[in-house]
Kinemage of the C-alpha trace (Angstrom):
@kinemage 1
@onewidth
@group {chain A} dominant
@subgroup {mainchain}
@vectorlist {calphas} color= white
{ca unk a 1} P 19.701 33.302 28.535
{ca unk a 2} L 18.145 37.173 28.974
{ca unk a 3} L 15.579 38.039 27.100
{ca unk a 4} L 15.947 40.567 24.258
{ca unk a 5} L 16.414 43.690 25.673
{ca unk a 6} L 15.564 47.612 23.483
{ca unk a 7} L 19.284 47.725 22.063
{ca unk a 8} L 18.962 44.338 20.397
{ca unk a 9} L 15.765 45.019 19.282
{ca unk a 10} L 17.095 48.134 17.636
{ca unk a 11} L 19.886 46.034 15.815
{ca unk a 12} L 17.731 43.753 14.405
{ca unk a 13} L 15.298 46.938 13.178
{ca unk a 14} L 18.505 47.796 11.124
{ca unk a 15} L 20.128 44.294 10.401
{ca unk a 16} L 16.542 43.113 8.734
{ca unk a 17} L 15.645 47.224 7.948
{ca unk a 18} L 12.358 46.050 9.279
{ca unk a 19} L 9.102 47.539 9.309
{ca unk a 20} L 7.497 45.778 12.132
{ca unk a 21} L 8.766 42.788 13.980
{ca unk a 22} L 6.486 39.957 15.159
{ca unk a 23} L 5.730 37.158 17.929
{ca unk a 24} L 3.510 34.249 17.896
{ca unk a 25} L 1.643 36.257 20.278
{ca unk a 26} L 1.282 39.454 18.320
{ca unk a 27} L -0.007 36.702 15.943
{ca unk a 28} L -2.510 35.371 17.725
{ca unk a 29} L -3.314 38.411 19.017
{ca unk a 30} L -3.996 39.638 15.417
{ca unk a 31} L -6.227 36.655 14.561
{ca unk a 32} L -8.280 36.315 17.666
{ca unk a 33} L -9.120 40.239 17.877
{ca unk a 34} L -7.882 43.476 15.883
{ca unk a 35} L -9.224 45.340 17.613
{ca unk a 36} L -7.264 43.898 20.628
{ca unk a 37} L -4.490 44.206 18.791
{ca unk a 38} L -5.082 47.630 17.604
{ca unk a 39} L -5.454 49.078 21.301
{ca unk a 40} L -2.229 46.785 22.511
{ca unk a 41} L 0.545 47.127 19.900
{ca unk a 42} L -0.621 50.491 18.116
{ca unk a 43} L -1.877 52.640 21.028
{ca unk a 44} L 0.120 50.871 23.144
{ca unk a 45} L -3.281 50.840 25.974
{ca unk a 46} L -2.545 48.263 28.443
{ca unk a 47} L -5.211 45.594 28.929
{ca unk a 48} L -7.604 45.837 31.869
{ca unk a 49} L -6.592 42.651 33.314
{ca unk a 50} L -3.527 43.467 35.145
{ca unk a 51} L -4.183 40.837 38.039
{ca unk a 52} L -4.447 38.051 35.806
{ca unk a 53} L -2.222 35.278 36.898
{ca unk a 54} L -1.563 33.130 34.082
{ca unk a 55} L 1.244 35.003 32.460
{ca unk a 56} L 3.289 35.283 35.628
{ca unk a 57} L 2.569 31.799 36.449
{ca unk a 58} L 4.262 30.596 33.319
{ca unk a 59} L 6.976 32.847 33.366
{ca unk a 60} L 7.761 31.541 36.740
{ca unk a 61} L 7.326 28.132 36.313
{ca unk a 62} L 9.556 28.625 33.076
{ca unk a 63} L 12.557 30.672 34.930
{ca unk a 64} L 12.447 27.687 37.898
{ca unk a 65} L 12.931 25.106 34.895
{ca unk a 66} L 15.571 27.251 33.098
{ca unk a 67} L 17.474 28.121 36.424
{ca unk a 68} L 17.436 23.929 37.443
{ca unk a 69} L 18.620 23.153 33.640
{ca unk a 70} L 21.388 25.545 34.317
{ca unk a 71} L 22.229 24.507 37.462
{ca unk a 72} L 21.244 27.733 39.809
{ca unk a 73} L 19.046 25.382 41.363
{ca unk a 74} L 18.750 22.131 42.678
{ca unk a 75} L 15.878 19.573 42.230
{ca unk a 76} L 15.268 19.332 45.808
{ca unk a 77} L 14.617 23.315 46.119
{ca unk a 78} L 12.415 24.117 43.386
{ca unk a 79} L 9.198 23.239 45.359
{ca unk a 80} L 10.368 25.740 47.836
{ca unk a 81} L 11.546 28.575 45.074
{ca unk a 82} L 8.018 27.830 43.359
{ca unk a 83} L 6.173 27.722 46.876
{ca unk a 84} L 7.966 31.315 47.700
{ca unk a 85} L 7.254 32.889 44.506
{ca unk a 86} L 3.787 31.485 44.336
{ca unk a 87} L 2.514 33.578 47.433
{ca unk a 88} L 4.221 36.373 45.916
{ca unk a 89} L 2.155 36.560 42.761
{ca unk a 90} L -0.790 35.695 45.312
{ca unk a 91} L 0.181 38.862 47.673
{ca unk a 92} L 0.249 40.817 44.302
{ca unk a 93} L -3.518 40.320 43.582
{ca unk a 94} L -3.224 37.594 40.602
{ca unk a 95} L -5.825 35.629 39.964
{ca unk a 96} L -6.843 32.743 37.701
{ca unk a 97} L -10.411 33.855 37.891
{ca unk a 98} L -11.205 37.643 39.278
{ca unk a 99} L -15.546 36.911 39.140
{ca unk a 100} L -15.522 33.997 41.817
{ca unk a 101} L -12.901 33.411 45.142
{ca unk a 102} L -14.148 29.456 45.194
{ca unk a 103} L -13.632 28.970 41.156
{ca unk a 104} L -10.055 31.379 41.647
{ca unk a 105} L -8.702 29.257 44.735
{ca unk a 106} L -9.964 25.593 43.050
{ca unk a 107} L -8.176 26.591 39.758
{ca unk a 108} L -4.798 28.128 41.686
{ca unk a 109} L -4.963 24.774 43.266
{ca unk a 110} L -5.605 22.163 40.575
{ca unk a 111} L -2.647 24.312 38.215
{ca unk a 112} L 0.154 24.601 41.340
{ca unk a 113} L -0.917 20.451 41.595
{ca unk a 114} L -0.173 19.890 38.230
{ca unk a 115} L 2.497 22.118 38.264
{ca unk a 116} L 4.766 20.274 41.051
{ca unk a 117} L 3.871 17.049 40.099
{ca unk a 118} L 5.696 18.489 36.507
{ca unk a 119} L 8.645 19.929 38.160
{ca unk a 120} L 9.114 16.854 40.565
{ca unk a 121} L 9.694 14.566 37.239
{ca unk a 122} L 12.242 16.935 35.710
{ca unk a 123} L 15.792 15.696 34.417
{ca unk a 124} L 18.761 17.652 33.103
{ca unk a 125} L 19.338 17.393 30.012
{ca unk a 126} L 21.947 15.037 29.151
{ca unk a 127} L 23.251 16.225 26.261
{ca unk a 128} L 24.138 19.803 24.991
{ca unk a 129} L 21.339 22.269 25.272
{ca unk a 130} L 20.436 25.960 25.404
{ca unk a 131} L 17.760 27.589 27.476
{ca unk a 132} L 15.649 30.219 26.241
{ca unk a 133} L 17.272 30.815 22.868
{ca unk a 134} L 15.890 33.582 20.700
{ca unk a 135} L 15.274 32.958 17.131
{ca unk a 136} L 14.871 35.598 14.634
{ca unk a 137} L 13.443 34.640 11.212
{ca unk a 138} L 13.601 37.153 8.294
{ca unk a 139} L 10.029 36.037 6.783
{ca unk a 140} L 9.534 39.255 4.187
{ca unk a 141} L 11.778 42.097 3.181
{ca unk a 142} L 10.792 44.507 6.405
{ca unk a 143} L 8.986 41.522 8.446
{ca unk a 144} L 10.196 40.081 11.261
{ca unk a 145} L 9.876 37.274 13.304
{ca unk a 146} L 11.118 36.394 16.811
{ca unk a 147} L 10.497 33.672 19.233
{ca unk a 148} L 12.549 31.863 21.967
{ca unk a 149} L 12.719 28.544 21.805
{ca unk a 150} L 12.132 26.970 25.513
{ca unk a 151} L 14.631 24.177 25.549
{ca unk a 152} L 16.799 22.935 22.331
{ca unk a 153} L 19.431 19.591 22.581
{ca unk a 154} L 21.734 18.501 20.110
{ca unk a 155} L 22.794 15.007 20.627
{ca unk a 156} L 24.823 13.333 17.430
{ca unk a 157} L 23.330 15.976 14.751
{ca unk a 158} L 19.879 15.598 16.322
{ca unk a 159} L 17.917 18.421 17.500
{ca unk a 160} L 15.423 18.369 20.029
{ca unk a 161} L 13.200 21.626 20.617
{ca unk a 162} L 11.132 21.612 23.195
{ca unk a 163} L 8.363 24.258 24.291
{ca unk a 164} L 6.797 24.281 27.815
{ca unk a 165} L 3.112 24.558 28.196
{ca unk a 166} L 1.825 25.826 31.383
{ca unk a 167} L -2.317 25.650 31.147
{ca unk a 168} L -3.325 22.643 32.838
{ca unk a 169} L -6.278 21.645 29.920
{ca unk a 170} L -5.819 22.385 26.241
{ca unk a 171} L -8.652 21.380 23.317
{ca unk a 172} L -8.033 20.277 20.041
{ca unk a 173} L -7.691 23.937 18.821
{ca unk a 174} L -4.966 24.981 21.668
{ca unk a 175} L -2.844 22.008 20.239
{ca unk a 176} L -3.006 23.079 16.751
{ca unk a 177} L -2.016 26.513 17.668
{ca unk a 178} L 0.947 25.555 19.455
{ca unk a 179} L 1.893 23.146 16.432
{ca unk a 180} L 2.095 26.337 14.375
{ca unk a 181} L 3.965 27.733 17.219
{ca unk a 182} L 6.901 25.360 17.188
{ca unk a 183} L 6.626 25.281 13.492
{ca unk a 184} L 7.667 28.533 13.189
């Protein structure tokens, strides 16, 4: 399923009359830096780390999943489609680490390991399920809150949500974060 696009955004602005609508990322964003925050979602100034590849990673490795789970691809071509668009993010410039080649090409490796070895074991779901489902949660009167939910299977009144992770090493903190992610 597409993303959100403006127009929905707009109807949910007047469904909710909403003020300001937030993602776990504005979130985060909020409570690691404000000042981050202030220069990304008030002045709108992009960061300075346009080649980082992280993002783009997961977004890829999360459209390959979503396109095999809805059958516009087949198990034995996603290492090929993630191969492909793998040296196109490379081509772009992205990088895992822009201060050191050895430490960039060493992570790039180790993450496109893990990675495959990930996409190798995956199974279609064998029950009902939607991909990328957005969720919009009326928290306050004029707050907002949307997310997508990853993967979610109903099998005999029992829901299953599941959220992919893409970063190859989380601590005990990433994990808690993430809990409040899927909580919400």
């Amino acid at each position: 399923m597409p993303r959100l696009s403006k127009e929905d955004y707009i109807k949910i602005y007047k469904k909710y009359n909403a003020k300001r609508v937030w993602s776990f990322s504005r979130i985060e964003t909020y409570k690691q830096d404000k000042y981050e925050y202030f220069l990304k979602y008030v002045k709108k100034i992009p960061g300075d780390r346009q080649d980082s590849a992280y993002a783009p990673y997961g977004t890829l490795v999360h459209d390959i999943i979503e396109n095999f789970y809805n059958k516009q691809i087949k198990l034995e071509d996603i290492q090929n489609e993630f191969d492909k668009k793998s040296l196109e993010l490379e081509m772009l410039g992205k990088k895992f680490d822009r201060t050191d080649d050895l430490k960039n090409e060493k992570i790039k490796t180790d993450y496109e390991a893990c990675v495959k070895d990930c996409l190798n074991c995956l199974v279609p779901p064998q029950v009902p399920f939607k991909t990328e489902l957005p969720v919009v949660v009326d928290i306050a009167q004029g707050v907002v809150l949307i997310g997508y939910i990853d993967l979610i299977e109903i099998d005999k009144g029992k829901i299953t949500i599941t959220d992919f992770k893409t970063s190859t090493i989380y601590s005990k903190t990433d994990m808690q974060n993430k809990v409040i992610q899927l909580m919400l």
